[in-house]
C-alpha positions as CSV (number, residue, x, y, z in Angstrom):
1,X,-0.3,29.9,19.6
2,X,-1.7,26.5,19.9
3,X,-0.6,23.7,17.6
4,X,-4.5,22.5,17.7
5,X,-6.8,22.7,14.8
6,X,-10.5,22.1,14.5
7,X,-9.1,19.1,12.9
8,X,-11.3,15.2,13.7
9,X,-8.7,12.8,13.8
10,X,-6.7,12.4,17.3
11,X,-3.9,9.7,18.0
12,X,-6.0,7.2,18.0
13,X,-7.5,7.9,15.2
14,X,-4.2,8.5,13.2
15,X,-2.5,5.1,14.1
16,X,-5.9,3.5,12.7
17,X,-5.7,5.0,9.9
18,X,-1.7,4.0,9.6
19,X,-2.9,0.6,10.6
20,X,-5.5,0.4,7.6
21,X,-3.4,1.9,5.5
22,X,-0.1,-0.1,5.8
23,X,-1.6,-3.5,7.3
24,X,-2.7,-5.3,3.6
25,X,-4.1,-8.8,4.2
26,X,-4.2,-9.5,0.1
27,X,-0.1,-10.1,0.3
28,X,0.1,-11.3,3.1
29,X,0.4,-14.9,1.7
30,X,2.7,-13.3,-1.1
31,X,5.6,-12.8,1.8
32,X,4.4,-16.0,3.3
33,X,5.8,-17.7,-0.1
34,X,9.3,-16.8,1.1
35,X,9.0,-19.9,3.5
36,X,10.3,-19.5,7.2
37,X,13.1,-17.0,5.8
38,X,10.5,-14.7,5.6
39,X,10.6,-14.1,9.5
40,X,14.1,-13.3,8.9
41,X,13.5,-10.5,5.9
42,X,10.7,-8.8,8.1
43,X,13.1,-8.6,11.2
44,X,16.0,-7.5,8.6
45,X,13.9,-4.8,6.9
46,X,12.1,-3.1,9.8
47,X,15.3,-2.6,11.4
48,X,17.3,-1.1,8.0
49,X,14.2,0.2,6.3
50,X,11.4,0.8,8.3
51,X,13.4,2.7,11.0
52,X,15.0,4.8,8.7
53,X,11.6,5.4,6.5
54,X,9.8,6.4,9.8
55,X,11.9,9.0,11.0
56,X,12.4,11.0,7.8
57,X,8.6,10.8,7.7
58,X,8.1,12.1,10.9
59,X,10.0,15.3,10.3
60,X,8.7,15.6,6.4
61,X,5.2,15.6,8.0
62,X,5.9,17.6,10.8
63,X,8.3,20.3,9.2
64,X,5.9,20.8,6.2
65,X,2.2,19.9,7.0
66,X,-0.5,20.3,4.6
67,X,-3.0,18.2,2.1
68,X,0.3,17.4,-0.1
69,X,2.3,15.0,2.0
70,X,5.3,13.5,-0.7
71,X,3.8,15.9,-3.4
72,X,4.6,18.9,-1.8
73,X,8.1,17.5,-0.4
74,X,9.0,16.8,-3.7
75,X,7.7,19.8,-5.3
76,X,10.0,21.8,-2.3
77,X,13.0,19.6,-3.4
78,X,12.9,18.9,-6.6
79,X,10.7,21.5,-8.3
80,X,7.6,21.3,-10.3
81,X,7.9,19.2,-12.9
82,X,9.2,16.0,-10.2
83,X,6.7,17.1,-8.3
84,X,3.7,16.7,-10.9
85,X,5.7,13.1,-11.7
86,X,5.4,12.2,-8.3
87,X,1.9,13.0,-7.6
88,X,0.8,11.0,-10.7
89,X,2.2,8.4,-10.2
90,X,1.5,8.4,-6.2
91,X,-2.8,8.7,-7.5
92,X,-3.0,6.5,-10.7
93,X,-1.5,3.4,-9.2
94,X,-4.4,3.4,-7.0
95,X,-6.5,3.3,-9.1
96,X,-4.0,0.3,-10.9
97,X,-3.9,-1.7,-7.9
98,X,-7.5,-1.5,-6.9
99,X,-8.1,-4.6,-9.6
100,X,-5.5,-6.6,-8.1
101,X,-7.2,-6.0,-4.4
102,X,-10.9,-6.9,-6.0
103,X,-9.8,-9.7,-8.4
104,X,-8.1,-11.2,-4.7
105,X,-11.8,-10.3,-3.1
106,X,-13.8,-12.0,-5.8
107,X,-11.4,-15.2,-5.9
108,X,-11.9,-15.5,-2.2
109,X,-16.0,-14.7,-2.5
110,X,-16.3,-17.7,-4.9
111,X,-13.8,-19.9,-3.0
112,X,-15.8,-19.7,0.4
113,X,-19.9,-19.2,-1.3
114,X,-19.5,-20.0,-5.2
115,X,-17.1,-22.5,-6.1
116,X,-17.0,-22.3,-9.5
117,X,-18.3,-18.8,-10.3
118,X,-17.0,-17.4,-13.7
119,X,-14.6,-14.8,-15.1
120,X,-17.4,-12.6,-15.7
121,X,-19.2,-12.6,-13.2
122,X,-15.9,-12.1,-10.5
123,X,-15.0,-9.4,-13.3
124,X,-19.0,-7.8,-12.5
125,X,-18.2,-8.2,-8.7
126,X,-14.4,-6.1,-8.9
127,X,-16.4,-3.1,-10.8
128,X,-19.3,-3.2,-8.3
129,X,-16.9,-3.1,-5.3
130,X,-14.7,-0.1,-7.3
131,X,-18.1,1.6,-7.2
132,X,-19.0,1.4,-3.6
133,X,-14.8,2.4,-2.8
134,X,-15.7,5.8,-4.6
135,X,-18.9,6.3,-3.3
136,X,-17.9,5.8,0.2
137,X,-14.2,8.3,-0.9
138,X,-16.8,11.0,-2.2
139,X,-19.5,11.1,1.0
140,X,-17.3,12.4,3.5
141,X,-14.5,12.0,5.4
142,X,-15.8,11.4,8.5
143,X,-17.4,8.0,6.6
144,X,-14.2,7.3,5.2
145,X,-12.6,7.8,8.5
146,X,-15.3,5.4,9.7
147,X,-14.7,2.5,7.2
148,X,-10.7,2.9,7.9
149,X,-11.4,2.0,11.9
150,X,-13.1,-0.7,11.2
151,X,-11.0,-2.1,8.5
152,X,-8.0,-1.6,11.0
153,X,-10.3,-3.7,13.5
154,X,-11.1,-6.3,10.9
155,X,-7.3,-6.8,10.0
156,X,-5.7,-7.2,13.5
157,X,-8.7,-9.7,14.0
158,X,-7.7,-11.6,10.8
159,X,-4.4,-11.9,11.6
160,X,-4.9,-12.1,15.4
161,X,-7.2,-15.5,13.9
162,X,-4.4,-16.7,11.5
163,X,-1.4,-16.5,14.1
164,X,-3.2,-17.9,17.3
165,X,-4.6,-20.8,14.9
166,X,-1.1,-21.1,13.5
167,X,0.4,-21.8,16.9
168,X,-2.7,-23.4,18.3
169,X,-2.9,-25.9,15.3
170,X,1.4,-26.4,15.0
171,X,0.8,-28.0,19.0
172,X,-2.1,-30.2,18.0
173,X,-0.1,-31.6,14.6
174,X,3.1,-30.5,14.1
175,X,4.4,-27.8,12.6
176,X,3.8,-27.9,8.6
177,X,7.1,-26.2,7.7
178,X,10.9,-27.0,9.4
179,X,11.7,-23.8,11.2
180,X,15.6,-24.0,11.4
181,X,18.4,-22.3,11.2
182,X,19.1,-23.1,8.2
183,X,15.5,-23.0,6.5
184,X,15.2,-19.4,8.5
185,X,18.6,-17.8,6.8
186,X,17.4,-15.5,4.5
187,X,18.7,-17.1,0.8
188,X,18.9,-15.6,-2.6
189,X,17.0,-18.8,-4.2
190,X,13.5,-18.1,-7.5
191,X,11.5,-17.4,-3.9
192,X,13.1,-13.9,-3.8
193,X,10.7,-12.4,-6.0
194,X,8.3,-12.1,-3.3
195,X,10.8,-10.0,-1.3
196,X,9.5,-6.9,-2.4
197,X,5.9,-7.9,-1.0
198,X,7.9,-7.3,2.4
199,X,8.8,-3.3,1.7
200,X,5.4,-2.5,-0.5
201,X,3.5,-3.9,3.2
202,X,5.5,-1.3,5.2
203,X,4.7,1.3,3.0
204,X,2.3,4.4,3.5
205,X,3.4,5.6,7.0
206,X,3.8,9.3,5.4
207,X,0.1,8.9,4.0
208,X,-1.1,10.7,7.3
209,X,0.1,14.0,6.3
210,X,-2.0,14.5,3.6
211,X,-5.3,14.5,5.8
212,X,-4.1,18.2,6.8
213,X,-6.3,20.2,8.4
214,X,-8.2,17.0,9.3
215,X,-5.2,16.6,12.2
216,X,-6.2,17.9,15.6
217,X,-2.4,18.0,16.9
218,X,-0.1,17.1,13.6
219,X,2.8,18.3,15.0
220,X,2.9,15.9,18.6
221,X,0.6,13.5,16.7
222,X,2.2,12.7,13.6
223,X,5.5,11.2,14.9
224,X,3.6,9.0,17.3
225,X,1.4,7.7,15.6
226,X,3.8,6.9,12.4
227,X,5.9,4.7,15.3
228,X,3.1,3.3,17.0
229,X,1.3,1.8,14.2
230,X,5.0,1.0,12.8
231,X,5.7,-1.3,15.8
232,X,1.7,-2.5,15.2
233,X,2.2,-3.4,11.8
234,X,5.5,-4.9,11.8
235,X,4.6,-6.9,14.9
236,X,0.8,-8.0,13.1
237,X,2.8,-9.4,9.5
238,X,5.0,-12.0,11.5
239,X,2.6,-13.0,13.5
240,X,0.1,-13.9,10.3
241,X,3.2,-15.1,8.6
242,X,4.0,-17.2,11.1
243,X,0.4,-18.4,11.2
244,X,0.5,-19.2,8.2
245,X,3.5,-21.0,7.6
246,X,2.4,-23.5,10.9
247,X,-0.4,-24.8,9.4
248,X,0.7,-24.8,5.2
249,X,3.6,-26.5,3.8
250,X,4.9,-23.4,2.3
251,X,4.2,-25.1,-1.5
252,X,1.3,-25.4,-0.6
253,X,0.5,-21.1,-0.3
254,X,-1.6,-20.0,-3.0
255,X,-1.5,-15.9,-3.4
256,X,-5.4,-16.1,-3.8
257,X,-6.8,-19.2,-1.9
258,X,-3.9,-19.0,1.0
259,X,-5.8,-17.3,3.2
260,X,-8.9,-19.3,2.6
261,X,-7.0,-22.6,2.4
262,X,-5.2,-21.8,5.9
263,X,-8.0,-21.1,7.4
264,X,-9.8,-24.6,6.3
265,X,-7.0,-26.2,7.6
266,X,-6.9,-24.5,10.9
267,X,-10.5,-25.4,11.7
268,X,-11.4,-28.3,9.9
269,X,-15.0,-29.2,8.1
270,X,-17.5,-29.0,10.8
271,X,-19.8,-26.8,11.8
272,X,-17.8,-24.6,13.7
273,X,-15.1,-24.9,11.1
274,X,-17.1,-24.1,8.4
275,X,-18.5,-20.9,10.3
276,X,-15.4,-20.0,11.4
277,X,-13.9,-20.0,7.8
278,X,-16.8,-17.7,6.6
279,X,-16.7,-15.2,9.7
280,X,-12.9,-14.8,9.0
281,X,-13.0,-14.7,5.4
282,X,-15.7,-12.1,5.6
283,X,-13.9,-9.8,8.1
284,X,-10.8,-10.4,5.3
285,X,-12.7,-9.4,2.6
286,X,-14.1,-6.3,4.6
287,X,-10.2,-5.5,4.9
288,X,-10.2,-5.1,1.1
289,X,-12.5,-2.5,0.8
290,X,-11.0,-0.5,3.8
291,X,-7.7,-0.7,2.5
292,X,-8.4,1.2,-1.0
293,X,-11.0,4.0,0.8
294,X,-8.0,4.6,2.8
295,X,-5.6,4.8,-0.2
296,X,-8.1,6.4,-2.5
297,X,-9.0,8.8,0.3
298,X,-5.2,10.0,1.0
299,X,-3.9,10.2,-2.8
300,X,-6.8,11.3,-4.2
301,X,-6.3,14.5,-1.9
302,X,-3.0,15.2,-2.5
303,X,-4.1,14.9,-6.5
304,X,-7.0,17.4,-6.3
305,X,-4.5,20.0,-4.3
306,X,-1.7,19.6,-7.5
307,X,-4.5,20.4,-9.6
308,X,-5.9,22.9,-8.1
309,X,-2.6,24.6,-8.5
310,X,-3.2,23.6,-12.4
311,X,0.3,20.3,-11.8
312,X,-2.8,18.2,-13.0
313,X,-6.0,18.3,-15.5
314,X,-8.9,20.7,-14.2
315,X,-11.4,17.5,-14.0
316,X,-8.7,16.1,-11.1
317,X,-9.4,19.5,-9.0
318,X,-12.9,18.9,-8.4
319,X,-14.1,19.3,-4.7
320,X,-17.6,18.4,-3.5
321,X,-18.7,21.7,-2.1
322,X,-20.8,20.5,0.7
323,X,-18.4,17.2,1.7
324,X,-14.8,18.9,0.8
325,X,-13.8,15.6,-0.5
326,X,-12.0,15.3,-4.1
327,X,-14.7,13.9,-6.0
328,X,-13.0,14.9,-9.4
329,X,-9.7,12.4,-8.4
330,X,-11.9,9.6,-6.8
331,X,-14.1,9.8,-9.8
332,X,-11.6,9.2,-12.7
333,X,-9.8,6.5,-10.2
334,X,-12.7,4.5,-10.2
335,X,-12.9,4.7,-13.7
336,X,-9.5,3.7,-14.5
337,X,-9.9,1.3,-11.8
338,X,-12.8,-0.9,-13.6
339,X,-11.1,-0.2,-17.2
340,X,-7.9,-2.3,-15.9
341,X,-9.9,-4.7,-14.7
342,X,-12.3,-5.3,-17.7
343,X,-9.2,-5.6,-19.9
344,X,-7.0,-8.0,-17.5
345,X,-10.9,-9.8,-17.7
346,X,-10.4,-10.3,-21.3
347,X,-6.6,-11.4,-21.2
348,X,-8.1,-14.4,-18.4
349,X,-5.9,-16.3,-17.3
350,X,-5.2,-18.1,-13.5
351,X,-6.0,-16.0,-11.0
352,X,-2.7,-15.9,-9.5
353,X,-1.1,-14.9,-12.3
354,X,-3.7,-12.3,-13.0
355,X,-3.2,-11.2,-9.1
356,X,0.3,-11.3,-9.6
357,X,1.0,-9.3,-12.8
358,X,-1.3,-6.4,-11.7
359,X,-0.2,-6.4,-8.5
360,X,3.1,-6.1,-9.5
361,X,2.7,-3.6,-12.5
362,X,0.3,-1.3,-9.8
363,X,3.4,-1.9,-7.4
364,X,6.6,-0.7,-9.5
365,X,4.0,2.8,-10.5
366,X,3.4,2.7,-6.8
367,X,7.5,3.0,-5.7
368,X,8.2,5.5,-7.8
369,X,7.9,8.4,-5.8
370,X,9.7,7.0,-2.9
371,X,12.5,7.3,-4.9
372,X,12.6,11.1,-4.8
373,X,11.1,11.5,-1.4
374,X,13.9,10.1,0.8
375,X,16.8,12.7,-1.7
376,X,13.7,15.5,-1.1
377,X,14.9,14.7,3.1
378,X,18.2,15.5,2.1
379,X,17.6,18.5,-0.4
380,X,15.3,20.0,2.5
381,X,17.9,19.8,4.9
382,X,20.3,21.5,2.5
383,X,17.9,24.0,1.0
384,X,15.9,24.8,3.7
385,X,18.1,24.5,7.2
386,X,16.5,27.6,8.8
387,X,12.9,26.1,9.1
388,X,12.1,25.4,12.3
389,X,11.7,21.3,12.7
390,X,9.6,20.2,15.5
391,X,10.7,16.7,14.9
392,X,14.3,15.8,13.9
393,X,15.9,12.5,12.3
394,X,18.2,12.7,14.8
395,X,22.2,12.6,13.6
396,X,24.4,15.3,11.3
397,X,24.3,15.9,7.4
398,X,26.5,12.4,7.1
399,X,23.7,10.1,9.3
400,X,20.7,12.0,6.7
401,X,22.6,10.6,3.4
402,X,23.3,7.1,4.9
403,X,19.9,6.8,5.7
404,X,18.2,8.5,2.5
405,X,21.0,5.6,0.8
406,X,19.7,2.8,2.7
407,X,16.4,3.4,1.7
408,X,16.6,4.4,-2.1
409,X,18.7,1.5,-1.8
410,X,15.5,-0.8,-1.1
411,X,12.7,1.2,-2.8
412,X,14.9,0.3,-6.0
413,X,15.8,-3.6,-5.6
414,X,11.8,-4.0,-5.0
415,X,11.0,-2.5,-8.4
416,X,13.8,-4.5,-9.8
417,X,12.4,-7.7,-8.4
418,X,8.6,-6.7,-9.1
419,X,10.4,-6.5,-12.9
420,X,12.5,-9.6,-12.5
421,X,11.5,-11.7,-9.7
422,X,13.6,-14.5,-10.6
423,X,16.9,-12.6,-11.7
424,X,19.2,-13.3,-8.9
425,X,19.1,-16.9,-10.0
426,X,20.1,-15.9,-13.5
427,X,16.3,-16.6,-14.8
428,X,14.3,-13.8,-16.9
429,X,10.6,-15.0,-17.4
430,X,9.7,-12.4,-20.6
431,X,6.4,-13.8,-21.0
432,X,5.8,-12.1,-17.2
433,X,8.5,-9.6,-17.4
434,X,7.3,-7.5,-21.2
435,X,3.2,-7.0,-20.1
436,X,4.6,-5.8,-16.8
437,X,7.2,-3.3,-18.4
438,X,4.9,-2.5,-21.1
439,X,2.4,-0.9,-18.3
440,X,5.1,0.9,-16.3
441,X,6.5,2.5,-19.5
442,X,2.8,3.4,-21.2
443,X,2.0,5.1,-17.6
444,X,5.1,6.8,-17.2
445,X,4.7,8.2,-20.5
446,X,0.8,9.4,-19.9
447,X,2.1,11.2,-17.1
448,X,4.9,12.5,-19.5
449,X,1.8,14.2,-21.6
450,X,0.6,15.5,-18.4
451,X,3.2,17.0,-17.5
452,X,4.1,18.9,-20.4
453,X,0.0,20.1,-20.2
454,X,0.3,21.0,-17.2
455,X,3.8,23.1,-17.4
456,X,1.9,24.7,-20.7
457,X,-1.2,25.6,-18.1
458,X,1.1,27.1,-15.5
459,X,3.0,29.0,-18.2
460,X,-0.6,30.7,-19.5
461,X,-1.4,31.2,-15.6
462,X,2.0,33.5,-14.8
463,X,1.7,35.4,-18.5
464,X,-1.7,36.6,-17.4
């Protein structure tokens, strides 16, 4: 039997859609904070984490393919009560981290055309853009397939702008930061807190899976495309970090303007500065908007598949029936998405710190079920030995538990940092720390009430 489906995406599609999904521009001055060190922590992490991470999703996606991706990995593992935790938490913190991607967009938009433009107005700009995300999420796939691509394009050409100019700019005046031995040797100094930055970019390789039957060849497909765009991605961050950290003194690397600011710098005031700066900020702010179709796009699915099998309230199962997409999921993301960002609206405040604190409350919700899918690797290999595997983390029983160790190990220090990014130097910030707790708990605890609705709703389903 053939392992093709009537499935749209090929290879080149997938690693696209990797590319958009994994590649995020918004943080990419957030690991550029770290200094030159940062060079060091990417090198460190793809070859500990990322390594690691990509092989076990390679045979999850492989061995169990389907619309359910972590969900149903979990639910195989763990049962169905982790299982409905996990796919919560992997769909609501889109719709958390949506705001912190559009309150980066509208702080750009006003930096490069409207200096100046109010709260209220950037506030009116994040709903509008949550609008279009779930319009484009609900028309079909093939158009969300279509804004992915070009997102993917627009972000290798950001950063393909930002490293070039980097180098280019370094030659012409020096290089803005010391790039040493010494200043490259990763330190546990208050810059650590944007560590974590490093593993949230490299993660979503295992988002493929979920697009299912939308796979022409998953089993041959999957694994290659999770390395290629692995390699792509890893390769892509250095290079803009490195970009980056030629041209701005690293104190100098706003989370919101960086990109903006680094761009100035590279090509001056002119006219061909000037319509460099808005070309490249443009393709950067296109970025945005590809990057949460492709999340909403891949979580929303595996949400509407958990209700549909009642894990989650009957208004998340809706499916368009002419499309196939999960308008009920998208719908009530988008909803969530421009509640948070009305309400961080009203607590104001600098628009780093704003960027910061959601980013890093949407973040924390966001890790969460990484913490039971690299155990599910080992449970499945336990529970479920028979099944056939047509890709293999390669290694015995032994190698699987180091490696599902290693990366617990640095899902769990990135939450800890997202919580308390200055602890290792024996600093707690509580007015930063409590509102980001505060959210973690309150959403854990919604999806607490879920759950218990939706273990009463599968009772009622096996008495009748």
């Amino acid at each position: 039997m053939s392992q093709e489906t009537n499935g749209k995406m090929g290879l080149a599609s997938l690693t696209l859609f990797n590319v958009c999904a994994v590649l995020v521009i918004d943080t990419l001055t957030a690991s550029a904070s770290l200094g030159p060190s940062a060079i060091t922590w990417w090198l460190i992490t793809l070859a500990i984490f990322v390594i690691p991470y990509g092989l076990i999703s390679s045979e999850l996606g492989t061995t169990y393919p389907g619309e359910g991706g972590i969900y149903d990995w979990v639910k195989r593992a763990f049962g169905t009560k982790w299982a409905v935790r996990t796919t919560w938490y992997y769909w609501i913190n889109v719709a958390l981290w949506m705001p912190a991607v559009y309150i980066m967009f509208a702080g750009m938009f006003a930096e490069m055309f409207v200096p100046g433009l109010s709260l209220w107005w950037q506030i009116a700009m994040c709903v509008g853009l949550t609008a279009i995300t779930i319009y484009i999420c609900n028309v079909s796939v093939d158009a969300g397939v279509w804004v992915t691509n070009l997102g993917a394009i627009a972000k290798v050409a950001v950063i393909g702008v930002l490293g070039i100019g980097g180098f280019l700019y370094a030659f012409e005046h020096g290089v803005a930061n010391e790039f040493t031995l010494a200043s490259m040797t990763p330190s546990f100094d208050s810059a650590l807190g944007f560590l974590p930055v490093i593993i949230f970019n490299l993660l979503g390789f295992e988002l493929i899976a979920c697009m299912g039957d939308e796979i022409k060849n998953p089993r041959k497909d999957i694994p290659k495309s999770i390395f290629l765009s692995a390699a792509t991605v890893t390769g892509l961050y250095i290079f803009g970090t490195l970009g980056i950290l030629l041209a701005l003194p690293v104190e100098e690397v706003g989370l919101v303007s960086g990109i903006i600011s680094t761009l100035k710098t590279l090509f001056g005031e002119g006219t061909f500065g000037t319509a460099m700066v808005y070309i490249v900020g443009i393709l950067a702010l296109i970025t945005f908007v590809a990057n949460m179709v492709t999340w909403t796009m891949g979580a929303s699915r595996a949400a509407m598949e958990a209700a549909q099998q009642g894990e989650l309230p009957e208004a998340v199962a809706k499916e368009d029936p002419v499309h196939k997409t999960p308008v009920g999921a998208n719908n009530i993301t988008g909803i969530i998405s421009a509640v948070v960002i009305v309400l961080y609206g009203l607590s104001s405040g600098e628009s780093d710190e704003l960027f910061w604190s959601v980013f890093a409350f949407s973040s924390c919700i966001f890790l969460l079920p990484y913490l039971l899918m690299f155990p599910a690797h080992v449970k499945l290999r336990l529970q479920d030995p028979e099944r056939e595997r047509p890709f293999k983390v390669p290694g015995g029983l032994t190698t699987q538990y180091i490696i599902c160790a290693i990366c617990t190990f640095f899902i769990a220090q990135a939450v800890l940092l997202f919580i308390f990014p200055e602890i290792f130097v024996g600093v707690i910030d509580w007015n930063y720390t409590i509102p980001v707790a505060i959210g973690i708990v309150v959403t854990v605890l919604i999806g607490e009430v879920l759950l218990a609705g939706a273990m009463k709703r599968l009772r009622s389903i096996k008495q009748h």
